[in-house]
C-alpha angles and dihedrals in degrees: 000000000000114000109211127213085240095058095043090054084051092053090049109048088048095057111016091233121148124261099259096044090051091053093043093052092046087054096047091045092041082248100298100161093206091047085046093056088050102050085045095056083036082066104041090243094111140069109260091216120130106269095232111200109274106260098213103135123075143234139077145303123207145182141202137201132214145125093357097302127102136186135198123192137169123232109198120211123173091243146030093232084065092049090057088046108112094213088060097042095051088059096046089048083053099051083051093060082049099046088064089075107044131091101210143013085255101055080045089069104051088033105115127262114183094325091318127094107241086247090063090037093065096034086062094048090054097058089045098052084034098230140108116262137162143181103240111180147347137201130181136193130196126202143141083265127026127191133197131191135175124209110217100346137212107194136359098304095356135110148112089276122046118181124187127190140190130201138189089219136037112262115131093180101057084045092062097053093051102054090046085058092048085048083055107039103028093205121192108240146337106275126336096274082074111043116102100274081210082065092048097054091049098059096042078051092053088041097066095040092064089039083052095054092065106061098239118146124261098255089058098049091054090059086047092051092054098049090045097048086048086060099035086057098047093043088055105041116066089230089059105052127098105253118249087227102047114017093182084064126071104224074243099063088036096061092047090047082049088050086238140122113221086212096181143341134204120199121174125179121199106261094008105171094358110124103209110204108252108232115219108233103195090043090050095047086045086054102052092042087064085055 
């Protein structure tokens, strides 16, 4: 198949990897861009870094606080300007203190806002700002102690990154630490019992490929194997990484050093894993000008 410029800058700016690697892998891979990324890093020609969802759509993500339980959900929006809109904003703070009491995204939605059910409410609100919105998706922890945090907030409890943490023991303070670290690292998951076995497999996958590519013997590679997957594994759970605000200290070790359990985290990031469609400009212009 064709290999267009703009897959092969996708390709780029993902990995890093030069022009000519990045066409050669799309036409290895029939330009699929994931397969792409994989025989790049197979051939030591890509960034190993985790490849995070591509936060293209708008909006907001908020949390909300109370009895030991906390919740975090996106409210998507087609631009930025709406997202700072107070009206908006007002809507999306009030489908966080719902959300509090309800089980599922599902039941969210019918759940009641003001004699209205939260559906209907954005559906009007829609039809008064005059742009497309939606509420996406929605996760909740419970814990003797929750935490919430906000990266570069907006509002009260608003921003483009909510963390939630729960903890065994009350310590507010630890818990805030730790949330700012999870805004930071993203990791993937808790420990390594949690994180997606399918993932797991990939990279191992990925892992003796590269081994592979340098001619070592078998033997070796296994070795290898074992050391990278370690790291691989620490990098990606929250109990493995090394802690932001100690980095001699695993958020593992911390926590045990705090006499707490980190028992389990949320982190959701506007447009995480949304592609938004990139408008060409010039194209666009060309195209109203011939009317």
């Amino acid at each position: 198949m064709a290999i267009t410029a703009a897959q092969v800058k996708e390709l780029r700016d993902t990995t890093g990897a030069g022009m000519m690697d990045a066409k050669k892998a799309l036409t290895e891979t029939d330009g699929d861009m994931e397969a792409a990324i994989d025989w790049l890093r197979t051939k030591g020609l890509a960034k190993a870094a985790k490849k995070s969802g591509r936060t293209a759509a708008e909006g907001l993500v908020a949390v909300a606080v109370a009895d030991g339980k906390g919740v975090a959900l996106e409210v998507n929006s087609e631009t930025d300007f709406v997202a700072k809109n107070a009206e908006f904003q007002s809507m999306v703070s009030a489908i966080a203190g719902a959300a509090l009491n309800a089980a599922d995204i599902d039941a969210l939605n019918a759940a009641d806002l003001g004699g209205k059910t939260v559906a209907d409410t954005i559906t009007d609100k829609i039809a008064t700002i005059g742009e497309n919105m939606g509420l996406r998706r929605m996760a909740s922890v419970e814990g003797a102690c929750v935490v919430s945090y906000v990266h570069n907030a907006v509002a009260d409890g608003m921003g483009k990154i909510g963390v939630l943490v729960a903890l065994s023991t009350d310590n507010e303070a630890f818990g805030k630490q730790v949330a700012m670290h999870i805004a930071a690292a993203s990791p993937a998951a808790l420990g390594e019992a949690d994180l997606d076995p399918a993932i797991v497999e990939k990279e191992r996958g990925i892992q003796i490929e590269i081994a592979r590519e340098s001619g070592k013997p078998e033997q070796v590679i296994e070795k290898m194997i074992v050391g990278r997957m370690k790291k691989f594994i620490a990098e990606s759970t929250l109990l493995g990484q090394a802690f932001v605000v100690n980095p001699d200290l695993t958020v593992a070790d911390a926590a045990k050093e705090a006499g707490v359990e980190i028992v389990a985290f949320v982190r959701l990031e506007v447009g995480e894993g949304i592609e938004k469609k990139e408008e060409d400009f010039a194209a666009e212009v060309a195209k109203a000008a011939q009317g």
